[in-house]
C-alpha positions in Angstrom: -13.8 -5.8 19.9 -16.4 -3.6 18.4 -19.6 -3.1 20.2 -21.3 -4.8 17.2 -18.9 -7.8 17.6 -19.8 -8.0 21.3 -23.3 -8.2 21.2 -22.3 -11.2 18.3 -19.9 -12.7 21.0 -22.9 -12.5 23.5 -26.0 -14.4 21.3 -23.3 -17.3 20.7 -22.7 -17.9 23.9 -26.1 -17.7 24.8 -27.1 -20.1 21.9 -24.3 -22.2 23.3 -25.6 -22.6 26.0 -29.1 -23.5 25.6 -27.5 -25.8 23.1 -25.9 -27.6 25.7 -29.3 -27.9 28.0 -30.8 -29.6 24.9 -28.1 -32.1 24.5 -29.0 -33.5 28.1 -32.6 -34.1 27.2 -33.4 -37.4 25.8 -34.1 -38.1 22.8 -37.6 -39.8 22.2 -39.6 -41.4 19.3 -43.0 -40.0 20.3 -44.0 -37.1 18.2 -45.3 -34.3 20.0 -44.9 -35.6 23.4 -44.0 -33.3 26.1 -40.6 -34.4 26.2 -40.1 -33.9 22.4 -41.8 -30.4 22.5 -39.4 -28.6 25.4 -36.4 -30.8 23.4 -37.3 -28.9 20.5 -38.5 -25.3 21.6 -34.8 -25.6 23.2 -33.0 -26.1 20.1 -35.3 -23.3 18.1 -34.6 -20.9 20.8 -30.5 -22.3 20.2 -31.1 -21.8 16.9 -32.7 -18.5 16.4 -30.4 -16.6 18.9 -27.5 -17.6 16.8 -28.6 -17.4 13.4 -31.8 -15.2 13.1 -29.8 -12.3 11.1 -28.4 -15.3 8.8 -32.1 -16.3 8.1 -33.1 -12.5 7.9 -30.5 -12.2 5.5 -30.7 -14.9 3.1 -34.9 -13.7 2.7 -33.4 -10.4 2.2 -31.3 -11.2 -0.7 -33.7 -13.6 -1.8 -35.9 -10.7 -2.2 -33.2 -8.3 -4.6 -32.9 -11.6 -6.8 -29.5 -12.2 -4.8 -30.5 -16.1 -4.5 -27.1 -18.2 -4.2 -24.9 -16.6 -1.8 -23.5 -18.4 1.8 -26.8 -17.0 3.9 -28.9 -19.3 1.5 -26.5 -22.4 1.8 -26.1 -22.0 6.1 -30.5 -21.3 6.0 -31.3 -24.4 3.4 -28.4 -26.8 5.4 -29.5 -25.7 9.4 -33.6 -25.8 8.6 -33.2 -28.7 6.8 -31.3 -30.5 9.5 -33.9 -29.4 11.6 -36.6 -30.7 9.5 -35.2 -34.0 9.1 -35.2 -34.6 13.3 -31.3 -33.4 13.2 -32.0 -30.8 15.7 -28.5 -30.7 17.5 -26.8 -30.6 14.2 -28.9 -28.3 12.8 -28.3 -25.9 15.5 -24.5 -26.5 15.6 -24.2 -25.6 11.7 -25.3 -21.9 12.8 -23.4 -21.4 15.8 -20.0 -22.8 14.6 -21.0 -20.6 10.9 -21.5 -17.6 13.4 -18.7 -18.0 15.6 -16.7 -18.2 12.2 -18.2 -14.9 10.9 -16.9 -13.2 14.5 -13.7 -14.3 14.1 -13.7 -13.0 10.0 -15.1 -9.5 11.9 -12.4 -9.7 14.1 -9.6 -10.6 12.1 -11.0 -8.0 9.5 -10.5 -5.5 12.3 -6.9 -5.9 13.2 -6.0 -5.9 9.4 -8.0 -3.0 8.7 -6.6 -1.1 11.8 -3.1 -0.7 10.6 -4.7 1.3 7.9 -7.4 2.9 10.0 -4.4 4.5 12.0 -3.6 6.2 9.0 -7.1 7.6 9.1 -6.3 9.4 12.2 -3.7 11.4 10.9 -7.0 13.2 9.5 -6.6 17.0 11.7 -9.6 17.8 13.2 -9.6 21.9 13.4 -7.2 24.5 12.5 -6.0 27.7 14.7 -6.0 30.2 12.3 -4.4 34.0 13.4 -7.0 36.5 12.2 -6.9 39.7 13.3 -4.7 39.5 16.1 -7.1 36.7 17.7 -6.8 32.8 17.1 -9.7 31.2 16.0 -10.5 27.9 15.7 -12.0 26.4 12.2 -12.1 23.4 10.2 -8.9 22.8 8.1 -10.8 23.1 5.0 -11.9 26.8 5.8 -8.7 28.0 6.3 -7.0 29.7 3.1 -3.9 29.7 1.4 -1.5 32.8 2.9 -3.2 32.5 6.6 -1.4 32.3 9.4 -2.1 28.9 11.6 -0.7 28.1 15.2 0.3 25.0 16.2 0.7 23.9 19.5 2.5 21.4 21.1 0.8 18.2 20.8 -1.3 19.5 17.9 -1.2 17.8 14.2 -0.4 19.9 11.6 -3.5 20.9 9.7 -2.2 22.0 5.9 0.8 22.2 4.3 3.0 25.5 4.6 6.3 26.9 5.8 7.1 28.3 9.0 7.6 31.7 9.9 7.9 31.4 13.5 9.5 29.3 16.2 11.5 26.1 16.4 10.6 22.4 16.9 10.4 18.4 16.1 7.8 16.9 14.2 6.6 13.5 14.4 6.3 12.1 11.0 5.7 8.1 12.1 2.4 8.0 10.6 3.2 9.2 7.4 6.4 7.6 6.7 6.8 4.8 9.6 9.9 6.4 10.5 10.0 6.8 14.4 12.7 9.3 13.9 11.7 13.3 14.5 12.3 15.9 12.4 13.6 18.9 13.5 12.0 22.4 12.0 12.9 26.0 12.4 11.7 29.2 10.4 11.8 28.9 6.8 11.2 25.2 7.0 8.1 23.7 5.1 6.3 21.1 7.0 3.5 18.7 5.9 0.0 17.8 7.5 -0.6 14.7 9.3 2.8 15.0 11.4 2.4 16.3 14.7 4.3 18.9 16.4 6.0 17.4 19.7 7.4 20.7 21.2 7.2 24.4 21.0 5.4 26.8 19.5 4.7 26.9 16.1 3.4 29.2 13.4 3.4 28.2 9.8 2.1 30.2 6.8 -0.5 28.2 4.6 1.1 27.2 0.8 -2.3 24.9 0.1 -5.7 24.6 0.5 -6.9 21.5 2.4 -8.2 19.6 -0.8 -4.4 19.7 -2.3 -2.4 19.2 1.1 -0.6 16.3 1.8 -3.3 14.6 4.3 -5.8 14.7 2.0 -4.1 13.1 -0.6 -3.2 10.1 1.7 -6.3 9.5 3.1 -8.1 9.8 -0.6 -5.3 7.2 -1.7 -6.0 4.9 1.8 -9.9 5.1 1.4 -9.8 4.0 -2.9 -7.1 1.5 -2.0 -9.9 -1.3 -1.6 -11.8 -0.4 -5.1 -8.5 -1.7 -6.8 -9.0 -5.6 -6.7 -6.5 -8.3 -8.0 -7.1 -10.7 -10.4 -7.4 -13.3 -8.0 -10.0 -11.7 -6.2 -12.1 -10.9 -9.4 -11.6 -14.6 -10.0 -12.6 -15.9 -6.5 -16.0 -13.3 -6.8 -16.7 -15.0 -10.3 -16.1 -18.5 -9.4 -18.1 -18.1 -6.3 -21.1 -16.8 -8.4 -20.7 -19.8 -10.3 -20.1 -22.7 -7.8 -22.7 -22.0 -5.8 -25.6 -22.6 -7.8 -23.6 -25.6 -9.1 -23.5 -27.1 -5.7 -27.3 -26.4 -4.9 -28.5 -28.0 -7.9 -26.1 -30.7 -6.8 -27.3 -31.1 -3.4 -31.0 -31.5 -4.8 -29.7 -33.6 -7.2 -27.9 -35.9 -4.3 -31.4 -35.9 -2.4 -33.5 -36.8 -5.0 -31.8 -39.3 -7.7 -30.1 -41.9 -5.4 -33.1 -42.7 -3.2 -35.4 -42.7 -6.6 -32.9 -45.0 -8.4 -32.2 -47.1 -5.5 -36.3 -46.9 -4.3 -37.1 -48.5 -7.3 -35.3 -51.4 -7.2 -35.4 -52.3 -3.5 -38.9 -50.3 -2.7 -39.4 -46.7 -1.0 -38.6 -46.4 2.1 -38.7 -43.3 5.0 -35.6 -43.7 6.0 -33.3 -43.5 2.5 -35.1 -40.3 2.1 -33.7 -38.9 5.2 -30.1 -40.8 4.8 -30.4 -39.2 0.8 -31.4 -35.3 2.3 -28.8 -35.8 5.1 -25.8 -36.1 3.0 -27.4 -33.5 0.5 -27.7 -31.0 3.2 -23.7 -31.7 4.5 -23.0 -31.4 1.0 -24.2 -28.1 0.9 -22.4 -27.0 4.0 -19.3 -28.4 3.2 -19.3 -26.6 -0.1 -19.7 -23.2 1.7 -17.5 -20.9 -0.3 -16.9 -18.8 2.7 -13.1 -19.9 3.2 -12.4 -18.1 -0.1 -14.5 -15.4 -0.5 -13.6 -14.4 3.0 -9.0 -15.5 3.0 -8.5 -14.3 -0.1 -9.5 -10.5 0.2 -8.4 -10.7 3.7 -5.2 -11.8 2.4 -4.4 -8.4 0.3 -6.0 -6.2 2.7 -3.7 -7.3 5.7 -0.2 -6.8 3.0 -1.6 -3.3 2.0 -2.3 -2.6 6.1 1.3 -4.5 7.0 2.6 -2.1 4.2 1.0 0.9 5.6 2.9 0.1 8.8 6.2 0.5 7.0 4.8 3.8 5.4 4.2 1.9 1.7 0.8 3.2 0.5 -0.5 0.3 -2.0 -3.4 1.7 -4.0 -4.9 -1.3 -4.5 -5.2 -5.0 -4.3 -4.4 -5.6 -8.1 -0.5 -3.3 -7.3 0.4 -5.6 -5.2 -0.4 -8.3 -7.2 1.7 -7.0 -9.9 4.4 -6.1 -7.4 4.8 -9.6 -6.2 5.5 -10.9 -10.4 8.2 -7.9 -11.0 11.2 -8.9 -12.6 12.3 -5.7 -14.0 13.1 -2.9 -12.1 13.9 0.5 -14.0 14.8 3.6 -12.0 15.2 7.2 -12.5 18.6 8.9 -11.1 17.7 11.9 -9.5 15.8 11.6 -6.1 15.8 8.1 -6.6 19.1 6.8 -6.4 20.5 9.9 -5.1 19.7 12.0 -2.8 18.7 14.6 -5.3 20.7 17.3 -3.3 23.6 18.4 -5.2 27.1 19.4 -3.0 30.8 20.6 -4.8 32.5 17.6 -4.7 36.1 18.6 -6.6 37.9 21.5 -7.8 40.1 21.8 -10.4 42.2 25.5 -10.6 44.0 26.5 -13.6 46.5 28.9 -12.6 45.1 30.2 -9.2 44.6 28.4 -6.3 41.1 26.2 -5.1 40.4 28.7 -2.7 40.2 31.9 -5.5 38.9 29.6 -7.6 35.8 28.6 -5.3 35.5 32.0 -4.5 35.4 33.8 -8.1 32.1 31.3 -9.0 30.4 31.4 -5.3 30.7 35.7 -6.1 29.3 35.3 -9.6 26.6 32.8 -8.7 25.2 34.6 -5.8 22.2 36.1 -8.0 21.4 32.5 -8.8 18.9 30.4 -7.3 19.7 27.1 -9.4 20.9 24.1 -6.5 24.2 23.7 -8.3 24.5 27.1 -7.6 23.6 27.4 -4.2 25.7 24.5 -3.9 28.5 26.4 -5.0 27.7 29.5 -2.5 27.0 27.3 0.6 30.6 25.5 -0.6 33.0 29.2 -0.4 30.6 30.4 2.7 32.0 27.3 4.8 35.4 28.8 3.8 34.8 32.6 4.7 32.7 35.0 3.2 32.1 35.5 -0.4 33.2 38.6 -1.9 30.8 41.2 -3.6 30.0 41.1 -7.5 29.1 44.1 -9.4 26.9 44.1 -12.7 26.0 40.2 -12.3 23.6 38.9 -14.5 22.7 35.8 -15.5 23.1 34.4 -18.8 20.4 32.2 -19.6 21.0 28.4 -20.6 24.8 29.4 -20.4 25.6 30.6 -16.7 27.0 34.2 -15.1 28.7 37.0 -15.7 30.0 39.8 -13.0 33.0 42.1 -12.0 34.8 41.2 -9.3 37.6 43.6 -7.6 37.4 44.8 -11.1 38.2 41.7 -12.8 35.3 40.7 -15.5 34.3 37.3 -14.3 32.5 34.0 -16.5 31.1 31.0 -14.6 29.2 28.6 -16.5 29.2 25.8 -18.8 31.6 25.1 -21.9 29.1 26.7 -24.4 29.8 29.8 -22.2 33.9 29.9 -22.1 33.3 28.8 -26.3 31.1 32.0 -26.5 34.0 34.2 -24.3 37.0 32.6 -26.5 37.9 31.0 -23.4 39.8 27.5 -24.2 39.0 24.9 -21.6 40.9 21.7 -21.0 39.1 18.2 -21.1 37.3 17.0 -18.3 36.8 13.6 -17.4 34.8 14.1 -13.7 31.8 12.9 -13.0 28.9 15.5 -12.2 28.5 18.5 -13.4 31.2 21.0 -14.4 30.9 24.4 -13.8 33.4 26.9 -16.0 35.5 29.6 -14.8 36.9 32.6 -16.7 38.7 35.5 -15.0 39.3 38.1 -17.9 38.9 36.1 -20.5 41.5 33.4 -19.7 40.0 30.1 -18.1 41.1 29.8 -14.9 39.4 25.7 -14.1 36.2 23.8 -12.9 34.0 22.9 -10.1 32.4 19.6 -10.2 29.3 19.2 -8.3 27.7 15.7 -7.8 24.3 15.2 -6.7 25.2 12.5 -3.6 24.5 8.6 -3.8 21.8 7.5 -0.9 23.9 5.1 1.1 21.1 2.4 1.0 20.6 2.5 -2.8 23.5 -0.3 -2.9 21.9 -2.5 -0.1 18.6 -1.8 -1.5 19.5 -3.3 -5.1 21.6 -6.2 -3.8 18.2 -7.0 -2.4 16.0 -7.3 -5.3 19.0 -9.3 -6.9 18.7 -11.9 -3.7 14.7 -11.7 -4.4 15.3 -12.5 -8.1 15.1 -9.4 -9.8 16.2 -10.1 -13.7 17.0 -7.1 -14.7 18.0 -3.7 -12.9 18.1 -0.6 -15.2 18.9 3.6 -14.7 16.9 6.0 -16.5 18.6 9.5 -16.3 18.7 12.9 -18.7 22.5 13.1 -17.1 25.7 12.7 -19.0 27.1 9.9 -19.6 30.0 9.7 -17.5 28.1 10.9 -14.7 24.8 8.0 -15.4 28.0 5.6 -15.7 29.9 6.5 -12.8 26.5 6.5 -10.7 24.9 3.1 -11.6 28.9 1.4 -11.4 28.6 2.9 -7.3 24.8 1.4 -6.8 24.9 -1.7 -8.6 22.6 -1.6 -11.6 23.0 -4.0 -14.3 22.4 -1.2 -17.1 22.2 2.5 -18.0 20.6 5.1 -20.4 21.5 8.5 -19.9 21.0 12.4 -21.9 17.4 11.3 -21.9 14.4 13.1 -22.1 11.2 12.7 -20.7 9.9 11.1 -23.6 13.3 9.0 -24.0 12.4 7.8 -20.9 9.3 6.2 -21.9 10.6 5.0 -25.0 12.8 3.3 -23.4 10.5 1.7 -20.8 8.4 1.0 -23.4 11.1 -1.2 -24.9 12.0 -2.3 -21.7 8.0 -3.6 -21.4 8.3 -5.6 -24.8 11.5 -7.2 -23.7 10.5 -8.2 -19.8 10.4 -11.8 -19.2 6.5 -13.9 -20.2 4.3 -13.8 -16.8 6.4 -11.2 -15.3 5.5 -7.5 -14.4 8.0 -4.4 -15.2 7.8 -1.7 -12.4 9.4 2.0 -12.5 10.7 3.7 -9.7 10.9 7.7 -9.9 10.3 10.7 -8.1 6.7 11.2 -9.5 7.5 14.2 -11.2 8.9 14.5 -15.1 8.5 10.8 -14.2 4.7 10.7 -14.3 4.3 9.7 -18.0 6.8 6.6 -17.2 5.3 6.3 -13.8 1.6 5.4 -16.0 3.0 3.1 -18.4 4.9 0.7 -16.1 2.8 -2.2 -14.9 3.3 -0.6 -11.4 4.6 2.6 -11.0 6.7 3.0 -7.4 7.3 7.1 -6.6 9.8 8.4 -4.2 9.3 11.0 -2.1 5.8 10.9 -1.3 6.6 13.8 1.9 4.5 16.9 0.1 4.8 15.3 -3.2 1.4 15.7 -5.8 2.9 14.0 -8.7 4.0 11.3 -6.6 0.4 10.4 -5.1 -1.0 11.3 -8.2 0.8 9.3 -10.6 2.5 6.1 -9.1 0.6 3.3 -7.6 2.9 2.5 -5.0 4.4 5.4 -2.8 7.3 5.0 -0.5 6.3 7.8 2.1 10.3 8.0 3.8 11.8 9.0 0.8 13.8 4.9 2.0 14.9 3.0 -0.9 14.8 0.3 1.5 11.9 -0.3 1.5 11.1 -1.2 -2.2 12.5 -4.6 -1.0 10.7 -4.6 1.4 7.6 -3.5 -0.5 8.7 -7.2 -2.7 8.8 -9.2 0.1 5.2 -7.9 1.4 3.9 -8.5 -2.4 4.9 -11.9 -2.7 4.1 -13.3 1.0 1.2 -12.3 0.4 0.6 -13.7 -3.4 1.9 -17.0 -1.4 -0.5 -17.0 1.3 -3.5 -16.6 -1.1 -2.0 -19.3 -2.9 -1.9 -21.6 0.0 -5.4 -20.4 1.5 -7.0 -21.5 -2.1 -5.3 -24.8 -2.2 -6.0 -25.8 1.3 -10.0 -24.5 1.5 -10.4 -26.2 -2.0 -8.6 -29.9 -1.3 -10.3 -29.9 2.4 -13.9 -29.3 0.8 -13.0 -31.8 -1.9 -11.9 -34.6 0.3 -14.9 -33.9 2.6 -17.4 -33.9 -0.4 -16.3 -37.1 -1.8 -16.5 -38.5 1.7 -20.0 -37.2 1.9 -21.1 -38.8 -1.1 -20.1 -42.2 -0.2 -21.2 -42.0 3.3 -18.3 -41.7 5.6 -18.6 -38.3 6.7 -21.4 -36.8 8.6 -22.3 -33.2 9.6 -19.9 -32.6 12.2 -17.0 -32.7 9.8 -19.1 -30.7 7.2 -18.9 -27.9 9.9 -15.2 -28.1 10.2 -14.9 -28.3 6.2 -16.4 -25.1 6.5 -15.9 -23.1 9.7 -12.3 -24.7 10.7 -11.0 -24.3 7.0 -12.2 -20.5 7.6 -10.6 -19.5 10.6 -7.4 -21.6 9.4 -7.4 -19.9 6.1 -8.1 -16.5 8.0 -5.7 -17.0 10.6 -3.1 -18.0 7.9 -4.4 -14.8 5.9 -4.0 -12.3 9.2 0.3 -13.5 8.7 0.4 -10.5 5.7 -0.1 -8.2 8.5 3.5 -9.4 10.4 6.3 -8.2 7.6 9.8 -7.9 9.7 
């Protein structure tokens, strides 16, 4: 508990208290009396320490022209309990409204603490190396190209790569993995992680505004401005119910006693039944139970989320999460693993090995992955022999001299431009051409790897009712083909270009099922413009990634297709809990009001129609926090 909530906990149970003293002294008919006097300074003094900050309040907003709000139904229902002789029910309408209000505080708490944690990956200095001395200075001070030390313990301040020592970073608040990850010298690491053991010196690649922590904690402290239609709707109705049920209330005082008084003569005491049931009215119709679940609701999925490392941007994403039916992904990063490795090799009158070797030479001066790829491949075999006169072709591939053979690696427009007749090729990845004097000597294929839980992870949705899976790629054909056949997805578009790619999704939108949402899944990068125009855009790779932050709603922070499932499953348990909080708080209050109106309920059970359907509905709310 806060200190604030403390000091809450303590006035209730001090108003408790002297509310019990004044239920053991009698009750008399003599106005003014001693006895009637101490009974009621007893039940003031119960009443004020519980609820004068609920009275302050309501002549507070009374004051901005904020007239119709809970403050103003609890003040008008307790005083005019009081007024009527009511005392003990007066006073019990603020302590049980209070005690309500700490347990909203609390439960608000808890929910908002899985997201406050996240807060904490905030660093608060930086040692920066200046001058041969280490000084230490707020992370925001520090410039790109300095030199910053990071001890063990420590939390990474910016974003940069290391140039010195060896060590495992704890990455748990960022992605929810508990998993460490190992760094060495050449290594780029990311802010917010924290550095578990040894030294550490990294060299700063960007300023504190554009690192990685930043981003998150700008995206954590907006995600409540984004609200869902529900909870627009629940503001708006509550605007509009409550001065509905005032005037009722008034009405309910005034009209039966003046209808029935005329007939059967006034009386004292059909007044006070007449206010009675107007004032329960008015406390039963409370809107608290909403206004309070139903945000509650989407701020404990987007913390329960956070846990998982799934940053929701806002209420209204996870809204549209919970209705998708359509799922389209991009390829590269986001169905596999966007690292590319040799995964066949097909000679043409020399042998694998030579002609491994004859590319990994040529493509040395390149630093394109498929290359690199290539090098790493022939460097696990031996070493790579030297070319002479290499240079790179561009948007064609490599020529060199090797052992004074003239050497050709690159793609068929290449061995077409050399006179070089290639044989047909039916792999799937990408081919890389060989020529050794002319005469083509075979291919490499290299394949950018499947992630293992891209399978599981669409089998998934399918169990959750996904409609419609579909692959988005600028690959060939046989490659798209070959790749959506392995993970499961129901259809495929490939040699696509940016543009293509919204096309398509634009299609895709006009085509999705009535009442359902379309979301795209990419790596928040030449996917941004797709990203925008899906009704939630999910990004991969959120580790160091701008685009991704910048441009997708919904970020999966471990890189773990896994977790868009999961990311379902939080979306709709929560769209089901709101459900059932507005369903239950609304037939409760109903039930309740109609009783009131005819007589058989009293203000006892106005309180629970309002304070019990609260902490229910909250309690039932705080469930979106627990996501397996």
């Amino acid at each position: 508990m806060s200190r604030k909530q403390k000091k809450m906990l303590v006035r209730i149970i001090i108003a408790a208290v002297v509310f019990a003293a004044g239920l053991f002294i009698p009750e008399t008919e003599e106005t003014f009396s001693a006895l009637w006097i101490v009974r009621l300074a007893v039940f003031l003094g119960a009443y004020f320490a519980a609820g004068w900050d609920i009275l302050w309040k309501a002549v507070r907003n009374i004051a901005h022209g904020q007239v119709f709000d809970e403050n103003f139904l609890m003040a008008i229902a307790s005083i005019g309990a009081m007024i009527i002789g009511e005392y003990s029910e007066g006073v019990a309408v603020m302590i049980f409204y209070q005690v309500g209000e700490l347990f909203q505080s609390v439960a608000v708490g808890r929910s908002r603490k899985n997201i406050s944690d996240m807060m904490d990956i905030n660093p608060e200095y930086a040692n920066v190396e200046r001058d041969g001395e280490i000084t230490e200075v707020e992370p925001d001070e520090v410039k790109v190209g300095e030199t910053v030390v990071i001890k063990p313990g420590e939390r990474v301040p910016l974003d940069g790569e290391v140039i010195f020592g060896a060590s495992e970073l704890n990455t748990a608040a960022l992605t929810g993995e508990s998993a460490l990850r190992g760094v060495a010298v050449g290594d780029e690491v990311i802010s917010g992680s924290v550095n578990t053991n040894g030294l550490l010196k990294i060299r700063v690649s960007k300023p504190y505004s554009d690192s990685t922590v930043s981003k998150i904690l700008e995206l954590v402290e907006n995600s409540s401005d984004n609200k869902a239609k529900t909870e627009n709707f629940i503001t708006r109705f509550a605007r509009v119910y409550t001065p509905i049920v005032v005037i009722s209330a008034l009405l309910l005082a005034v009209v039966p006693p003046l209808v029935i008084g005329l007939s059967s003569g006034m009386n004292g005491g059909l007044w006070n039944d007449w206010i009675y049931k107007a004032l329960t009215f008015l406390v039963v119709s409370c809107p608290c139970a909403l206004v309070i679940s139903v945000p509650l609701s989407y701020f404990g999925g987007i913390g329960g989320a956070s846990r998982h490392g799934i940053m929701i941007k806002g209420a209204n994403y996870l809204e549209a999460l919970a209705k998708a039916q359509t799922f389209v992904f991009d390829k590269t990063g986001t169905l596999t693993k966007g690292s590319f490795a040799v995964s066949e090799k097909c000679p043409q009158g020399i042998s694998e090995n030579e002609l491994l070797s004859y590319c990994a030479a040529a493509e040395q001066i390149s630093n394109h992955p498929i290359a690199v790829s290539i090098v790493n491949a022939a460097k696990a075999l031996g070493d790579v022999p030297k070319a002479d006169n290499a240079e790179e072709i561009a948007g064609f591939g490599v020529r060199a001299v090797i052992d004074g053979k003239e050497i050709a690696v690159g793609n068929a427009r290449l061995m077409e431009k050399i006179g070089a007749k290639i044989t047909e090729q039916k792999s799937a990845g990408t081919i890389v051409h060989c020529a050794v004097g002319g005469k083509y000597c075979g291919y490499i294929t290299v394949s950018d790897e499947i992630k293992e839980n891209a399978k599981p992870a669409l089998a998934e949705l399918k169990r959750l009712g996904a409609e419609r899976t579909v692959m988005l790629t600028g690959d060939r054909d046989i490659t798209a083909n070959a790749v959506a056949k392995a993970v499961g997805v129901d259809e495929v578009q490939s040699q696509l270009l940016p543009d293509g790619k919204v096309k398509a999704v634009e299609e895709l939108y006009r085509d999705k099922l009535a009442g359902s949402t379309l979301a795209y899944v990419g790596d928040g990068m030449n996917d941004a413009p797709s990203l925008a125009r899906a009704d939630v855009g999910i990004a991969m790779g959120g580790l160091g990634s701008d685009a991704a932050i910048e441009a997708a709603d919904i970020v999966l922070m471990n890189d773990n297709i896994e977790n868009l499932p999961l990311a379902v499953r939080i979306a709709r348990k929560t769209r089901h809990i709101v459900t059932e909080n507005i369903v239950f708080a609304l037939g409760v209050k109903l039930a309740v009001l109609v009783l009131t109106v005819f007589g058989f309920s009293n203000m006892w059970a106005a309180v629970f129609a309002d304070v019990g359907v609260s902490v229910i509905a909250i309690l039932n709310a705080m469930r979106c926090m627990s996501i397996k």
